[in-house]
PDB file of N, H, CA, C and O in Angstrom:
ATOM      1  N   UNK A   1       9.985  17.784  19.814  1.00  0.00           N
ATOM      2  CA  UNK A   1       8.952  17.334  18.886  1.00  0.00           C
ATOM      3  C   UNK A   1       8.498  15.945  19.333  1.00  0.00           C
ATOM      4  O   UNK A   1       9.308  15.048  19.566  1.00  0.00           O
ATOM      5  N   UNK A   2       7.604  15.846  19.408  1.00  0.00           N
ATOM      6  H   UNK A   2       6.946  16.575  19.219  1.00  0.00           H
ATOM      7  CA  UNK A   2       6.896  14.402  19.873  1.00  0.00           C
ATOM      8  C   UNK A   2       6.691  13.283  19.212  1.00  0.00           C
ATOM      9  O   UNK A   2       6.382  13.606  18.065  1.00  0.00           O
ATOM     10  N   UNK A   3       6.699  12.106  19.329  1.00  0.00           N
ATOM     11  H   UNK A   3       6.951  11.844  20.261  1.00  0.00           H
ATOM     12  CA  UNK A   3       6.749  11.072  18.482  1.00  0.00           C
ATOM     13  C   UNK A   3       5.620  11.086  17.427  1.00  0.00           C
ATOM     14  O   UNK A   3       5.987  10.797  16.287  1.00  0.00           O
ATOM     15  N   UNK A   4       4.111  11.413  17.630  1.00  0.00           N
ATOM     16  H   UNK A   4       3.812  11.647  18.555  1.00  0.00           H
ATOM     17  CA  UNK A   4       3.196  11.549  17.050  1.00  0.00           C
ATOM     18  C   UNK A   4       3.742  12.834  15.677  1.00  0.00           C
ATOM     19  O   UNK A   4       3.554  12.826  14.460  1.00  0.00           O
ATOM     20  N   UNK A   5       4.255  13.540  16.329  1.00  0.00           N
ATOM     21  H   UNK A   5       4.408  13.546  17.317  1.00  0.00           H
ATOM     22  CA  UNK A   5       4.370  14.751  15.557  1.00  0.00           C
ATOM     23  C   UNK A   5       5.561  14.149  13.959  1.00  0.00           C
ATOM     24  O   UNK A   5       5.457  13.997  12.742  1.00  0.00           O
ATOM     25  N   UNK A   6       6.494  14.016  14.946  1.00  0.00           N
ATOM     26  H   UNK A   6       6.579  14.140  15.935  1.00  0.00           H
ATOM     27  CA  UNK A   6       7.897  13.198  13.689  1.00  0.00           C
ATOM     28  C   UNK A   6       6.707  12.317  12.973  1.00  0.00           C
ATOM     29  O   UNK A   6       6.259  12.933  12.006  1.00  0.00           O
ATOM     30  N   UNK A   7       6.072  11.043  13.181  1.00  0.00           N
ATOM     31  H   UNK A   7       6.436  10.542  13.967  1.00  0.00           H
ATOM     32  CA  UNK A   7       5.253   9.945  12.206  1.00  0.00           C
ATOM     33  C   UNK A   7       4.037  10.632  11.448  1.00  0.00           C
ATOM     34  O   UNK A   7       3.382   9.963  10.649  1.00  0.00           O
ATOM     35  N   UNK A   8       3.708  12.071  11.715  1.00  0.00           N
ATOM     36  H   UNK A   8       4.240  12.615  12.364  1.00  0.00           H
ATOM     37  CA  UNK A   8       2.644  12.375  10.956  1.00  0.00           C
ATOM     38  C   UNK A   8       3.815  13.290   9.774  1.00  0.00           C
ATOM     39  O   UNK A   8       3.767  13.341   8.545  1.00  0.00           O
ATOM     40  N   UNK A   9       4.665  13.838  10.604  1.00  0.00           N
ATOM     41  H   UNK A   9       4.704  13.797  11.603  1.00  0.00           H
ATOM     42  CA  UNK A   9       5.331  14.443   9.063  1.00  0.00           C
ATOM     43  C   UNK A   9       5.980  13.604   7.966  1.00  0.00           C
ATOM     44  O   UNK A   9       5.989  13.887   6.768  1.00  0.00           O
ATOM     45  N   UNK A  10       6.665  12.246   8.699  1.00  0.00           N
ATOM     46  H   UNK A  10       6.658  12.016   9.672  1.00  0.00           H
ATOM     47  CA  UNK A  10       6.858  11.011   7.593  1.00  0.00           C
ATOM     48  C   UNK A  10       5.810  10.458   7.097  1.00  0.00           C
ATOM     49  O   UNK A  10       5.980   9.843   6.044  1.00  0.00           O
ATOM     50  N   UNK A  11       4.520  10.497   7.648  1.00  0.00           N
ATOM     51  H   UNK A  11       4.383  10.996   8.504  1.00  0.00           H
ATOM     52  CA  UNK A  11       3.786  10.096   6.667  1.00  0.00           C
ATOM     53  C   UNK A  11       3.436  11.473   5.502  1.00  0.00           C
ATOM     54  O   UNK A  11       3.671  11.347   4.300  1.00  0.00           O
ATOM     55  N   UNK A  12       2.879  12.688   6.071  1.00  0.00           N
ATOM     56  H   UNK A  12       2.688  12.790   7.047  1.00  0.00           H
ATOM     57  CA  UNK A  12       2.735  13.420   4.925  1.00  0.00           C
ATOM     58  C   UNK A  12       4.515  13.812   3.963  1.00  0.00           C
ATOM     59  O   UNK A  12       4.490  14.679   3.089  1.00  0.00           O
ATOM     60  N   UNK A  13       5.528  13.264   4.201  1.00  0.00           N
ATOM     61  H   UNK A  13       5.548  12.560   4.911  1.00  0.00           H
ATOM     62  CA  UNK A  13       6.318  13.030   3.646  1.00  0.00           C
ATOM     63  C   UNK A  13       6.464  12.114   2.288  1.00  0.00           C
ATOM     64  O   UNK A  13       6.960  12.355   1.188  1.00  0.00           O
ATOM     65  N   UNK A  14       5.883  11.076   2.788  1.00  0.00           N
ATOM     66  H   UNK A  14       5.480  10.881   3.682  1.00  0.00           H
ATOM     67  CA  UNK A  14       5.683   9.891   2.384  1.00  0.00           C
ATOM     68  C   UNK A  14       4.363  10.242   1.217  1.00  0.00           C
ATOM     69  O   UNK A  14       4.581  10.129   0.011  1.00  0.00           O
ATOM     70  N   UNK A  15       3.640  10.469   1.498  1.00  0.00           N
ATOM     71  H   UNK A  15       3.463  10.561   2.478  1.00  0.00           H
ATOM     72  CA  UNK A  15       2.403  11.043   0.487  1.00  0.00           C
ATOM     73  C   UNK A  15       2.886  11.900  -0.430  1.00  0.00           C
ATOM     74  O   UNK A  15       2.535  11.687  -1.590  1.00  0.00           O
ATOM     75  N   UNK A  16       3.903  13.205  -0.130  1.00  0.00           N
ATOM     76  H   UNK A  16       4.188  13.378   0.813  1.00  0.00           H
ATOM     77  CA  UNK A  16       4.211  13.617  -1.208  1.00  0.00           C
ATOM     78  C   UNK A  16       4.955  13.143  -1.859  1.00  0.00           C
ATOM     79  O   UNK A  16       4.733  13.426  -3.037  1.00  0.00           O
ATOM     80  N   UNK A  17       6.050  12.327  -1.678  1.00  0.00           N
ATOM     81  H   UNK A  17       6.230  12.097  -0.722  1.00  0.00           H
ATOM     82  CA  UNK A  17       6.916  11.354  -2.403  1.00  0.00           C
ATOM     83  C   UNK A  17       6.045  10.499  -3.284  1.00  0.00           C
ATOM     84  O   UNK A  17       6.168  10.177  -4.466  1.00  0.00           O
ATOM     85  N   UNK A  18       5.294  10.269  -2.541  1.00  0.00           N
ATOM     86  H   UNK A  18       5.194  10.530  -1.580  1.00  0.00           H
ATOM     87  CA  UNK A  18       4.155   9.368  -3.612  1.00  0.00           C
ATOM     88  C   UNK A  18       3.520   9.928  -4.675  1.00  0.00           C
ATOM     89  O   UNK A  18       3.314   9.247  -5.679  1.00  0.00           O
ATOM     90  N   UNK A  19       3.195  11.003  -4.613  1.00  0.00           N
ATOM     91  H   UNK A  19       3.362  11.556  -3.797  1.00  0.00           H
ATOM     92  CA  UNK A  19       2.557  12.014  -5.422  1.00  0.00           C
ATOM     93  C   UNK A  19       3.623  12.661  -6.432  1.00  0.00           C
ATOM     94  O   UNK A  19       3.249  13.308  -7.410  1.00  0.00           O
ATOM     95  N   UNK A  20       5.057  12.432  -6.114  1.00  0.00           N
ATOM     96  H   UNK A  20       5.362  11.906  -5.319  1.00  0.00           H
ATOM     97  CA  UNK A  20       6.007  12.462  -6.358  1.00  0.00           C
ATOM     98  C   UNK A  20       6.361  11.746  -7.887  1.00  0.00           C
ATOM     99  O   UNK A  20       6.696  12.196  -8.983  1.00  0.00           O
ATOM    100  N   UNK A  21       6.143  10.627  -7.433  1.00  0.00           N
ATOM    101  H   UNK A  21       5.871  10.261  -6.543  1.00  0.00           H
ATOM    102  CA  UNK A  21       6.322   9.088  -8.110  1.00  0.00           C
ATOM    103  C   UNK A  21       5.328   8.985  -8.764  1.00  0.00           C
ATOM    104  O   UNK A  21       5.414   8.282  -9.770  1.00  0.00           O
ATOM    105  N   UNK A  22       4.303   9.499  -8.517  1.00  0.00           N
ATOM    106  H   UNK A  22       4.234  10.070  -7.700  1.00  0.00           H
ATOM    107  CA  UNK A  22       3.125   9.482  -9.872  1.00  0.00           C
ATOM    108  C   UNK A  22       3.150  10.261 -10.736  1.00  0.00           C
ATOM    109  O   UNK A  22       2.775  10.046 -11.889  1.00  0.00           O
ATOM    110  N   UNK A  23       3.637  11.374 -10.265  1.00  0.00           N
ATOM    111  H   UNK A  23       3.942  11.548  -9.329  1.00  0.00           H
ATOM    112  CA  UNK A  23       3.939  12.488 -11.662  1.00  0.00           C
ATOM    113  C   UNK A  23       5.204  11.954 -12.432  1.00  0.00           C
ATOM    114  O   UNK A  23       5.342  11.837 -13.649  1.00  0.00           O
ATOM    115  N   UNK A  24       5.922  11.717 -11.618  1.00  0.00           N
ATOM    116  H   UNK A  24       5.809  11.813 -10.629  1.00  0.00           H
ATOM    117  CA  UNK A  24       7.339  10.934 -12.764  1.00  0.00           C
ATOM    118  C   UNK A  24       6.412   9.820 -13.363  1.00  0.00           C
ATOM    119  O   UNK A  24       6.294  10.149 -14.543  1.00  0.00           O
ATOM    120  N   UNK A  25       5.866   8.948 -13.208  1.00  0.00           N
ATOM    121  H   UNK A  25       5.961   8.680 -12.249  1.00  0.00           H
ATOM    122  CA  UNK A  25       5.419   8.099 -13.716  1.00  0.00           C
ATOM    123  C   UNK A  25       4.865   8.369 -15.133  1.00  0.00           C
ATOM    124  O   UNK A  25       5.354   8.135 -16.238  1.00  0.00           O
ATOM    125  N   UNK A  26       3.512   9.023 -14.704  1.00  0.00           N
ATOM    126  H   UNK A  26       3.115   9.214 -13.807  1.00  0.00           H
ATOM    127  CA  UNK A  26       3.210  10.016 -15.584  1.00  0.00           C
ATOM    128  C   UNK A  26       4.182  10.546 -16.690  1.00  0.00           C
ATOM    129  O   UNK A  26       3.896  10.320 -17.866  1.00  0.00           O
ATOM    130  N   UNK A  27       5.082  11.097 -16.437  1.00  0.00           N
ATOM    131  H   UNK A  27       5.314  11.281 -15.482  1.00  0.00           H
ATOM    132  CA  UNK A  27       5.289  11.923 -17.320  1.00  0.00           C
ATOM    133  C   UNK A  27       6.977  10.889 -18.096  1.00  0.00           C
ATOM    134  O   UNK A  27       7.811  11.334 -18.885  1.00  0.00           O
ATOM    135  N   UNK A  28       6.934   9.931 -17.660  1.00  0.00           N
ATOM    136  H   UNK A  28       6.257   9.569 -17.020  1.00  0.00           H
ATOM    137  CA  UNK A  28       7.941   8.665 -18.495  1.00  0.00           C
ATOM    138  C   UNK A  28       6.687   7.888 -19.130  1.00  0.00           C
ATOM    139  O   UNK A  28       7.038   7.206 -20.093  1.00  0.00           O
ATOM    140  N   UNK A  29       5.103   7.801 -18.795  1.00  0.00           N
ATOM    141  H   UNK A  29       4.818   8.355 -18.012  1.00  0.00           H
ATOM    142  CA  UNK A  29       4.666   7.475 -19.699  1.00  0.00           C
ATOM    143  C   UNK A  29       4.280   8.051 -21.269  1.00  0.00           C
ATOM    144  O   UNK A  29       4.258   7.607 -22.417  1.00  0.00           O
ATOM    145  N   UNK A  30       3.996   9.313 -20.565  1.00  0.00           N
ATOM    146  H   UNK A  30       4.014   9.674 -19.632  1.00  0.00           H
ATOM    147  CA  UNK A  30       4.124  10.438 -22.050  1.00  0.00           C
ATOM    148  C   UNK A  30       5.121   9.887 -23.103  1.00  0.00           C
ATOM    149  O   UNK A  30       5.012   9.435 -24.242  1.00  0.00           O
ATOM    150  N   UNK A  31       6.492  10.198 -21.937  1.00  0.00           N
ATOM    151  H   UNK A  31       6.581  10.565 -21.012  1.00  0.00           H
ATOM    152  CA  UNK A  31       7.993  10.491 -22.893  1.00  0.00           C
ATOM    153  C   UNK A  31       7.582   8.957 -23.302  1.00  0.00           C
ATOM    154  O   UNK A  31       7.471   9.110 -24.519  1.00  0.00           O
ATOM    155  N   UNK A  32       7.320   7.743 -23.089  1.00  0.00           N
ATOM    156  H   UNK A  32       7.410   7.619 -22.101  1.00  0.00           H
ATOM    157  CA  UNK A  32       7.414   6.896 -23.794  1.00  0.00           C
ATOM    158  C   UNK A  32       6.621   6.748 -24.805  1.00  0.00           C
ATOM    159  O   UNK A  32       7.193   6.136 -25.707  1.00  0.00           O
ATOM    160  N   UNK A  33       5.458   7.064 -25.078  1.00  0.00           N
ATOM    161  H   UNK A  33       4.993   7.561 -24.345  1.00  0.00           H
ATOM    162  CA  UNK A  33       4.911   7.276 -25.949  1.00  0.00           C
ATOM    163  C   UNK A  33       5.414   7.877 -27.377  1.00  0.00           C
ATOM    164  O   UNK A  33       5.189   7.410 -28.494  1.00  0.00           O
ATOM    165  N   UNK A  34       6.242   9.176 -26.991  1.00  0.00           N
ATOM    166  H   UNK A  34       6.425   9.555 -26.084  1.00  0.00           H
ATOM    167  CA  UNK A  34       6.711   9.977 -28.135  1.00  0.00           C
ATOM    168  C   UNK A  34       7.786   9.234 -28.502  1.00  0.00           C
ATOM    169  O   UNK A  34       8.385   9.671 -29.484  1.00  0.00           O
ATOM    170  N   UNK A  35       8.540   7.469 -27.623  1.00  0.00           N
ATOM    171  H   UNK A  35       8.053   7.114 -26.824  1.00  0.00           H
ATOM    172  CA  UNK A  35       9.738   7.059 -28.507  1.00  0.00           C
ATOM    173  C   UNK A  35       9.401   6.570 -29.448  1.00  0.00           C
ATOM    174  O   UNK A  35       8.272   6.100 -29.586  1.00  0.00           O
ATOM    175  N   UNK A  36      10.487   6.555 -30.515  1.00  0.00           N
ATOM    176  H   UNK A  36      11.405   6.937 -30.403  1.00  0.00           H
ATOM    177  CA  UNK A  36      10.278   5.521 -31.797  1.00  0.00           C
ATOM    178  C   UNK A  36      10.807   4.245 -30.920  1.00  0.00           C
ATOM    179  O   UNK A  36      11.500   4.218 -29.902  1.00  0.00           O
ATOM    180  N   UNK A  37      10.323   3.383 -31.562  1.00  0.00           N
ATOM    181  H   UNK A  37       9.761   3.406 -32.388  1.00  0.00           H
ATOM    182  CA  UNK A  37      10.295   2.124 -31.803  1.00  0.00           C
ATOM    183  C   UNK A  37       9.474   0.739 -32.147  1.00  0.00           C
ATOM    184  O   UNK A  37       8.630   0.956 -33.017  1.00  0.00           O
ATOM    185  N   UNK A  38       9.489  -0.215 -31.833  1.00  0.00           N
ATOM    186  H   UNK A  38      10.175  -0.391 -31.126  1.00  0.00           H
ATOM    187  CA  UNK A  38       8.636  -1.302 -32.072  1.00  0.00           C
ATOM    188  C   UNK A  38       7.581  -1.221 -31.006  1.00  0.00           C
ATOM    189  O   UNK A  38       7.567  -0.532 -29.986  1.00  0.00           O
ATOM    190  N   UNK A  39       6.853  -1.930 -31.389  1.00  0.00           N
ATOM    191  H   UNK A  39       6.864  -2.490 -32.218  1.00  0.00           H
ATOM    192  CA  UNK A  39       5.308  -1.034 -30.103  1.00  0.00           C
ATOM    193  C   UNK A  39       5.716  -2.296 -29.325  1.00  0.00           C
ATOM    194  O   UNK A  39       5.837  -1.897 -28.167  1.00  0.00           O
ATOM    195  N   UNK A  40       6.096  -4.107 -29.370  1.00  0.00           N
ATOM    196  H   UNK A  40       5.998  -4.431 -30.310  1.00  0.00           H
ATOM    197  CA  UNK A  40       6.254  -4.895 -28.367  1.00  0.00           C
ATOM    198  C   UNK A  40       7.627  -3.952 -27.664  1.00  0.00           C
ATOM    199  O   UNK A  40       7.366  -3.839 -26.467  1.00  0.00           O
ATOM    200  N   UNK A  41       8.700  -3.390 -27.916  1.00  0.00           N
ATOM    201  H   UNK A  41       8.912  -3.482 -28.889  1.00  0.00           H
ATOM    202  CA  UNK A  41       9.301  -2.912 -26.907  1.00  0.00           C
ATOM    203  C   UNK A  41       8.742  -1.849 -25.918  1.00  0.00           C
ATOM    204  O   UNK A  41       9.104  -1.669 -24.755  1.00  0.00           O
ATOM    205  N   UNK A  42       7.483  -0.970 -26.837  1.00  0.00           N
ATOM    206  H   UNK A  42       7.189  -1.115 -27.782  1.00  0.00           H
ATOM    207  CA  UNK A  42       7.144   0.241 -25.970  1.00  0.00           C
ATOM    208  C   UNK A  42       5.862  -0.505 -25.076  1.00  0.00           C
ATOM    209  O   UNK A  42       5.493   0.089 -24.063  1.00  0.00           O
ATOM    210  N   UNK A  43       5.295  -1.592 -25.387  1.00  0.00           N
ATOM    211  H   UNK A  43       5.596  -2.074 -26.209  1.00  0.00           H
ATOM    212  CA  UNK A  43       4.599  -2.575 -24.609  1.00  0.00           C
ATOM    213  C   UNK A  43       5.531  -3.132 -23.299  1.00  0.00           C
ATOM    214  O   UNK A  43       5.100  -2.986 -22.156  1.00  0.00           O
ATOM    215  N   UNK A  44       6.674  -3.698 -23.522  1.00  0.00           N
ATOM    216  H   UNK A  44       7.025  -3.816 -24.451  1.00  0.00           H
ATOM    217  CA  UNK A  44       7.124  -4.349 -22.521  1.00  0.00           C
ATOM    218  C   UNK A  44       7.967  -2.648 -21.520  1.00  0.00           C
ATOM    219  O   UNK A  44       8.150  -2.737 -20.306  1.00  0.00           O
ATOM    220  N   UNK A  45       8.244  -1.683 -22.074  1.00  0.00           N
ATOM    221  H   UNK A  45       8.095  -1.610 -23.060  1.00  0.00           H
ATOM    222  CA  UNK A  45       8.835  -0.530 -21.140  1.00  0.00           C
ATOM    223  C   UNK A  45       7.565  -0.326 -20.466  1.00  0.00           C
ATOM    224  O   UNK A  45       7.815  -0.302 -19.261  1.00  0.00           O
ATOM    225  N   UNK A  46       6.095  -0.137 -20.704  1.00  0.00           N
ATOM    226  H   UNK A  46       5.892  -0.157 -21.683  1.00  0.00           H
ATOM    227  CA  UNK A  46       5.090   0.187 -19.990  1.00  0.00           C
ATOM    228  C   UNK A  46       4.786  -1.130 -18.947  1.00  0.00           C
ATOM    229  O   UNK A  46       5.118  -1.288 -17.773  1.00  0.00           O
ATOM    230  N   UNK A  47       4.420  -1.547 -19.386  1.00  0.00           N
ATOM    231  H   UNK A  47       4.150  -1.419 -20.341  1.00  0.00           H
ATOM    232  CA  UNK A  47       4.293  -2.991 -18.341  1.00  0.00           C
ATOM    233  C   UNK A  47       5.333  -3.191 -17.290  1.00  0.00           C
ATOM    234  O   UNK A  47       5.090  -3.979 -16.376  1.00  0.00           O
ATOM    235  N   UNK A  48       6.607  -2.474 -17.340  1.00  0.00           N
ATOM    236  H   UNK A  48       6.804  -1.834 -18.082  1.00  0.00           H
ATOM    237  CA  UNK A  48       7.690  -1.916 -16.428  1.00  0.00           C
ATOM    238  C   UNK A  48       7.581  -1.343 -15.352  1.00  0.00           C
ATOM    239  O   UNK A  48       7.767  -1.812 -14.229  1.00  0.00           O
ATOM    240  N   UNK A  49       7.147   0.129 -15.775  1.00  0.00           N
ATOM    241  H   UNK A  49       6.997   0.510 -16.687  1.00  0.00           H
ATOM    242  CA  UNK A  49       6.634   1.305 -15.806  1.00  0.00           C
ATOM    243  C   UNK A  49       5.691   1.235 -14.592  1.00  0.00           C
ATOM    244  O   UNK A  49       5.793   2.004 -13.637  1.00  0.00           O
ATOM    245  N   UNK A  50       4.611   0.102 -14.708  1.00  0.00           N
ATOM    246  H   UNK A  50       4.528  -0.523 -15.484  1.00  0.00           H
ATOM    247  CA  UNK A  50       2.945  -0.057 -14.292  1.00  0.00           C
ATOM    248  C   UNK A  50       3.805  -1.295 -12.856  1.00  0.00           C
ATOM    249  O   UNK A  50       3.251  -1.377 -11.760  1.00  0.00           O
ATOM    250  N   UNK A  51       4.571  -1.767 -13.027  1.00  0.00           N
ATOM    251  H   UNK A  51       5.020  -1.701 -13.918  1.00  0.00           H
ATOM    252  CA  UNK A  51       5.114  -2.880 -12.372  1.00  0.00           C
ATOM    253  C   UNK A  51       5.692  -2.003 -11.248  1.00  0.00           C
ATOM    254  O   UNK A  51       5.161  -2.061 -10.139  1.00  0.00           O
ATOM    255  N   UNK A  52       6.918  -1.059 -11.499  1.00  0.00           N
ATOM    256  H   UNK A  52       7.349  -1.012 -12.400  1.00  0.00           H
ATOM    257  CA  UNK A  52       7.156  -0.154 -10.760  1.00  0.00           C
ATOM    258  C   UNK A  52       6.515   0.756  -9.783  1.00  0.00           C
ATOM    259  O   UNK A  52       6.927   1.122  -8.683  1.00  0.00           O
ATOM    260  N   UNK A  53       5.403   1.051 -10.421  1.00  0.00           N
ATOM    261  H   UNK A  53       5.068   0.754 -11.315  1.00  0.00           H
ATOM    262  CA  UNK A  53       4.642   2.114  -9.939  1.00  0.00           C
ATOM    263  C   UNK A  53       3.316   0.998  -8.913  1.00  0.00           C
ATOM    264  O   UNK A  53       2.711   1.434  -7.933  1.00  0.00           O
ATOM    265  N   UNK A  54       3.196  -0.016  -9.315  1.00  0.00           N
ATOM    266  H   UNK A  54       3.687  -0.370 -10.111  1.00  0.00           H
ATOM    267  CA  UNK A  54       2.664  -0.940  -8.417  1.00  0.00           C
ATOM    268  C   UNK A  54       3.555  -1.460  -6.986  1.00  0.00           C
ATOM    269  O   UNK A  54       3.173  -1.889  -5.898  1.00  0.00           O
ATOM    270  N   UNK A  55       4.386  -1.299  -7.340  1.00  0.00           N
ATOM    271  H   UNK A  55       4.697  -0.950  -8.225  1.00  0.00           H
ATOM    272  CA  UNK A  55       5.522  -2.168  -6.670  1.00  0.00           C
ATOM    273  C   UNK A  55       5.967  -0.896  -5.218  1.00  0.00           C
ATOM    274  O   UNK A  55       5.969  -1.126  -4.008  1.00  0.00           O
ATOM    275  N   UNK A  56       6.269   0.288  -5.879  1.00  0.00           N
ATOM    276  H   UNK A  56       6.268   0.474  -6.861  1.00  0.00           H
ATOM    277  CA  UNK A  56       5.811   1.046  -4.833  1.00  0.00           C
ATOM    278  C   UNK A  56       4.553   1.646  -4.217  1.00  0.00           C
ATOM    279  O   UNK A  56       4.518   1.593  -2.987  1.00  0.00           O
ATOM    280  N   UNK A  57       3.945   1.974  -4.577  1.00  0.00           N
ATOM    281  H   UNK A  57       3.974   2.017  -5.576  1.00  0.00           H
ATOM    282  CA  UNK A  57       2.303   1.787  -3.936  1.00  0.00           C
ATOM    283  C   UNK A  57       2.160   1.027  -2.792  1.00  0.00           C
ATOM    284  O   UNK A  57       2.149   1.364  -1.608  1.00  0.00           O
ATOM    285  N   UNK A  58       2.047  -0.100  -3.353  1.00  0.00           N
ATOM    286  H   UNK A  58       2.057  -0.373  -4.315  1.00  0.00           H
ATOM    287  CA  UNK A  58       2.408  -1.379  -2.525  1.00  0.00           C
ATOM    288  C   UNK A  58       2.899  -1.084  -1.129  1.00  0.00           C
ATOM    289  O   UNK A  58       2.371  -1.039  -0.018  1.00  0.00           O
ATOM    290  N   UNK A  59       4.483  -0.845  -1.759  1.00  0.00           N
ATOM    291  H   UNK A  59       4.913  -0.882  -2.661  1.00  0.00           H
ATOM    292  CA  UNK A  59       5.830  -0.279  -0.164  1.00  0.00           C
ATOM    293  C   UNK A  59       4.920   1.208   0.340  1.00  0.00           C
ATOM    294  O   UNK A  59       5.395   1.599   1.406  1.00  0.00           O
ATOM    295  N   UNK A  60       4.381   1.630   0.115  1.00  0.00           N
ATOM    296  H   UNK A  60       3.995   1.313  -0.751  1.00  0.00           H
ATOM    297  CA  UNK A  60       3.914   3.363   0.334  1.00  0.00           C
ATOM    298  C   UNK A  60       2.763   2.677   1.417  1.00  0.00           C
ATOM    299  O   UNK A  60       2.738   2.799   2.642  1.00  0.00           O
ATOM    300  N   UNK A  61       1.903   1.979   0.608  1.00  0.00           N
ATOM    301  H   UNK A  61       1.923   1.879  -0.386  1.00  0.00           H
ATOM    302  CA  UNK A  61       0.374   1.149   1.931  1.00  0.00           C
ATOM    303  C   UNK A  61       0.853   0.616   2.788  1.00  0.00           C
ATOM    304  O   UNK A  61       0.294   0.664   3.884  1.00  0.00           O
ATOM    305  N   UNK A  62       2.322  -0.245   2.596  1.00  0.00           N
ATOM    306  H   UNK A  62       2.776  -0.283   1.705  1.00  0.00           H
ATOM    307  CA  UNK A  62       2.462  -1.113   4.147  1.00  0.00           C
ATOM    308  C   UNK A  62       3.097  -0.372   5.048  1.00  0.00           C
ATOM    309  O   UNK A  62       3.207  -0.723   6.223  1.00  0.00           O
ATOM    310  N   UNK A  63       3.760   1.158   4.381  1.00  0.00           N
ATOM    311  H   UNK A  63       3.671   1.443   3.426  1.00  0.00           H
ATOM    312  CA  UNK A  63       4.696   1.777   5.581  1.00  0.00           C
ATOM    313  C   UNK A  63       3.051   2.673   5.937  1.00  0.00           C
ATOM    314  O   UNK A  63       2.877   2.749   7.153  1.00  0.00           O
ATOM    315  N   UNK A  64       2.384   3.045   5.458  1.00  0.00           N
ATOM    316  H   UNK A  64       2.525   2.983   4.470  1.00  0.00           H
ATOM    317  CA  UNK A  64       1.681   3.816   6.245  1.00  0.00           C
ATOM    318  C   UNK A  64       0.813   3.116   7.062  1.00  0.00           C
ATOM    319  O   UNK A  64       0.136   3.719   7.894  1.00  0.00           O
ATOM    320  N   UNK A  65       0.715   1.252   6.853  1.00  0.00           N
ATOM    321  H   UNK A  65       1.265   0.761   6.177  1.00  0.00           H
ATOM    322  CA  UNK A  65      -0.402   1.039   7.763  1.00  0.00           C
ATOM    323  C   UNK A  65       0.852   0.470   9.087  1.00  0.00           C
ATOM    324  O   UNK A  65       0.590   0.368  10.286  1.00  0.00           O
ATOM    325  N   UNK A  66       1.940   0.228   8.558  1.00  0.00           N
ATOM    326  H   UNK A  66       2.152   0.311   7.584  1.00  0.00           H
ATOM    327  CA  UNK A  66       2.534   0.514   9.962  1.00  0.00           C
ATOM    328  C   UNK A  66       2.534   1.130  10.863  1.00  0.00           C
ATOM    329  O   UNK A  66       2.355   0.827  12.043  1.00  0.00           O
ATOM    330  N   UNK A  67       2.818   2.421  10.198  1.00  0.00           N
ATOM    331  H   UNK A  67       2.964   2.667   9.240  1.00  0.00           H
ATOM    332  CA  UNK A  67       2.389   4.065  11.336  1.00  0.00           C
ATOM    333  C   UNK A  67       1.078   3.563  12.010  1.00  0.00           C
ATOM    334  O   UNK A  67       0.860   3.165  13.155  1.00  0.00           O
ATOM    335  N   UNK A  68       0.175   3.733  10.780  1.00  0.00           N
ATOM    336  H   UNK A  68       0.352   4.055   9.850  1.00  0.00           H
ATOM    337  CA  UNK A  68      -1.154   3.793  11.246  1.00  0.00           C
ATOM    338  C   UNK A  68      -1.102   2.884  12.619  1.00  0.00           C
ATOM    339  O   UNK A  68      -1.333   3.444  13.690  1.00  0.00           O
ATOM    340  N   UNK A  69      -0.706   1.064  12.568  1.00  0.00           N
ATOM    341  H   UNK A  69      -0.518   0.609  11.698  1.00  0.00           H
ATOM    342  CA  UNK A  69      -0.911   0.640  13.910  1.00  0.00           C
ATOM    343  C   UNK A  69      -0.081   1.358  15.051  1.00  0.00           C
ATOM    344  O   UNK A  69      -0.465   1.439  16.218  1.00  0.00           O
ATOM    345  N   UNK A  70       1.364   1.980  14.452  1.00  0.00           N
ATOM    346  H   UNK A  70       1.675   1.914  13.504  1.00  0.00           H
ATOM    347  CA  UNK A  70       1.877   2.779  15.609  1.00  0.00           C
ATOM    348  C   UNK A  70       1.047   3.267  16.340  1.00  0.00           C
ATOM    349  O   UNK A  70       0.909   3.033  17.540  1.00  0.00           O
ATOM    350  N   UNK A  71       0.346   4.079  15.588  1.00  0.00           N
ATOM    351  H   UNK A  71       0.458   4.269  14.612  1.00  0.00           H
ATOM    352  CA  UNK A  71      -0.597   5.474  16.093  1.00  0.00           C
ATOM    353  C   UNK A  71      -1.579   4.593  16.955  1.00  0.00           C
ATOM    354  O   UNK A  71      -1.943   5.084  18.023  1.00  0.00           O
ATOM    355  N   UNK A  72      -2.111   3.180  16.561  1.00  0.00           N
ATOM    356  H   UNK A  72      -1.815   2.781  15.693  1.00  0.00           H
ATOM    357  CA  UNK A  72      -3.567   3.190  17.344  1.00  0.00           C
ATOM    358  C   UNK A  72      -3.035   2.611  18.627  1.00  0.00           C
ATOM    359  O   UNK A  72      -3.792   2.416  19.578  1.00  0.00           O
TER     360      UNK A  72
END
């Protein structure tokens, strides 16, 4: 298998993991919604939540523009 070949399947690896991480995201924002509690706690779990999901994004763009300069 060729080097090109291995970095295009970690990246479409990498995309579905991501796609991955947005549906969990998603769907802990739901479940948070349906908790009881004080809305500043269900304020500060989302702002978490959005921090997280930024925070990898983030790691997801710099590993793929790594590849990407691999590749060019």
């Amino acid at each position: 298998m060729s080097a090109l070949q291995k970095l295009q399947e970690k990246i479409e690896q990498w995309k579905v993991d991501h796609e991955a991480l947005k549906a969990e995201n998603a769907h802990l924002r739901a479940e948070l919604s349906n908790v009881s509690g004080s809305q500043s706690e269900k304020d500060a779990q989302i702002e978490a939540l959005r921090r997280e999901l930024e925070e990898k994004d983030a790691e997801i763009e710099k590993i793929i523009a790594q590849v990407e300069s691999l590749l060019a």
